[in-house]
C-alpha positions in Angstrom: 23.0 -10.5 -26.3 21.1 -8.0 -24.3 19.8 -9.8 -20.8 17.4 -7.6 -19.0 17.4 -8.3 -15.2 14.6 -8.5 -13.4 14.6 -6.2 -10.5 13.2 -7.8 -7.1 10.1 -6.4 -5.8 10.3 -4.1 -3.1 7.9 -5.3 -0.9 8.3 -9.1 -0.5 4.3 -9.7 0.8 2.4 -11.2 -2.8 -0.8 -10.8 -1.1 -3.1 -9.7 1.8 -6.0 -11.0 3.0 -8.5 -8.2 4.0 -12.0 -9.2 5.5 -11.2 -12.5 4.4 -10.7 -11.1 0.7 -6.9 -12.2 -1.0 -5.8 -9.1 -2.6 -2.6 -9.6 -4.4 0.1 -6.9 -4.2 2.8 -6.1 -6.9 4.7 -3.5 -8.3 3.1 -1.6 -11.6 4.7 0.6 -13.8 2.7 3.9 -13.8 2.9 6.3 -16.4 2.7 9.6 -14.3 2.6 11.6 -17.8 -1.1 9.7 -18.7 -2.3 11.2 -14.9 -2.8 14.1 -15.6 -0.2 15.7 -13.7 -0.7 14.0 -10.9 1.5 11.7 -8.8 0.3 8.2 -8.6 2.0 6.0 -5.8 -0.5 3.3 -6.2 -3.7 1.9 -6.5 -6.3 -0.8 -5.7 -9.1 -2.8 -7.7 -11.2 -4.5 -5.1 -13.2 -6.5 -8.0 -10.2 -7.4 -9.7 -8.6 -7.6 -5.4 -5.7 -6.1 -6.6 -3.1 -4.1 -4.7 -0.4 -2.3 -6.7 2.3 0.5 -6.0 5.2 2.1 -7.7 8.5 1.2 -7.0 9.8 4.6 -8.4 9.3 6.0 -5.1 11.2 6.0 -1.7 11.0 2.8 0.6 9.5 4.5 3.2 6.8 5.9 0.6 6.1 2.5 -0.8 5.4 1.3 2.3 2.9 4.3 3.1 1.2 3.8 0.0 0.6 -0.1 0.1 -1.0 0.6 3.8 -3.3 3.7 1.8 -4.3 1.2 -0.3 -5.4 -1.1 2.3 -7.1 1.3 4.2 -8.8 1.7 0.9 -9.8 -1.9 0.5 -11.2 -1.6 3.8 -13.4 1.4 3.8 -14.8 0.0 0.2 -15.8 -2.8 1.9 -17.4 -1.4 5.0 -18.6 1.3 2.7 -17.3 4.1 4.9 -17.5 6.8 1.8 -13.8 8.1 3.1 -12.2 10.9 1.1 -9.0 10.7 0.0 -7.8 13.0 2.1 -9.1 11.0 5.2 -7.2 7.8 3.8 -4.3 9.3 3.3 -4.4 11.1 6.7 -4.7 7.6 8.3 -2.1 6.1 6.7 0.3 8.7 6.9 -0.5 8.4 10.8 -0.3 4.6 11.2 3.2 4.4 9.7 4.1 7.1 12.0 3.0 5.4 15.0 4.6 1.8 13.6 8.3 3.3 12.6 8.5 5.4 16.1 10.9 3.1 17.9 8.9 4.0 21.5 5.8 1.8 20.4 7.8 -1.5 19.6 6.4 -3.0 22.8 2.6 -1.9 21.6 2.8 -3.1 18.5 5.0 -6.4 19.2 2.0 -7.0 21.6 -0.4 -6.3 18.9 0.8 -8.9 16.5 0.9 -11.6 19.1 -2.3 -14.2 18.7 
């Protein structure tokens, strides 16, 4: 018998609530060839409130991507009219300043209540 094992998803969050909106988040299998050429990471549906990336990418990117797609969740809803260049820009920026050691205390602050 062939058993196929599941693989566990790389990002162990199922959901995110964003202006009081549950978007679930889960790994998707994107067929890059079907793009165009282009690279998808990810992507997000915010009728459907859905937040998916590819796991066929570094931790690190994954982690980049599913904060691109909430920056995207957010601008939709405050209907900011970002580019993608400008969303990408952020979130490329806010994982910067989260995985720089020297802002632990900022950010440990930060998620206090």
């Amino acid at each position: 018998m062939n058993f196929l094992k599941q693989k566990k998803p790389l990002c162990p969050a199922t959901q995110v609530t964003v202006n009081e909106k549950v978007f679930s988040i889960s790994e998707y299998e994107i067929d890059n060839t079907a793009a165009q050429g282009q690279s998808i990471c990810g992507y997000m549906n915010q009728r459907e409130q859905l937040i998916r990336y590819n796991r066929e990418q570094h931790i690190q990117q994954i982690k980049d991507t599913i904060l691109h797609e909430l920056l995207h969740a957010i601008e939709y809803d405050l209907q900011l009219n970002l580019t993608e260049q400008q969303v990408h820009a952020m979130a490329t920026n806010l994982c910067a300043v989260f995985w720089n050691s020297d802002n632990k205390p900022l950010l440990d602050w930060l998620m206090k209540k």
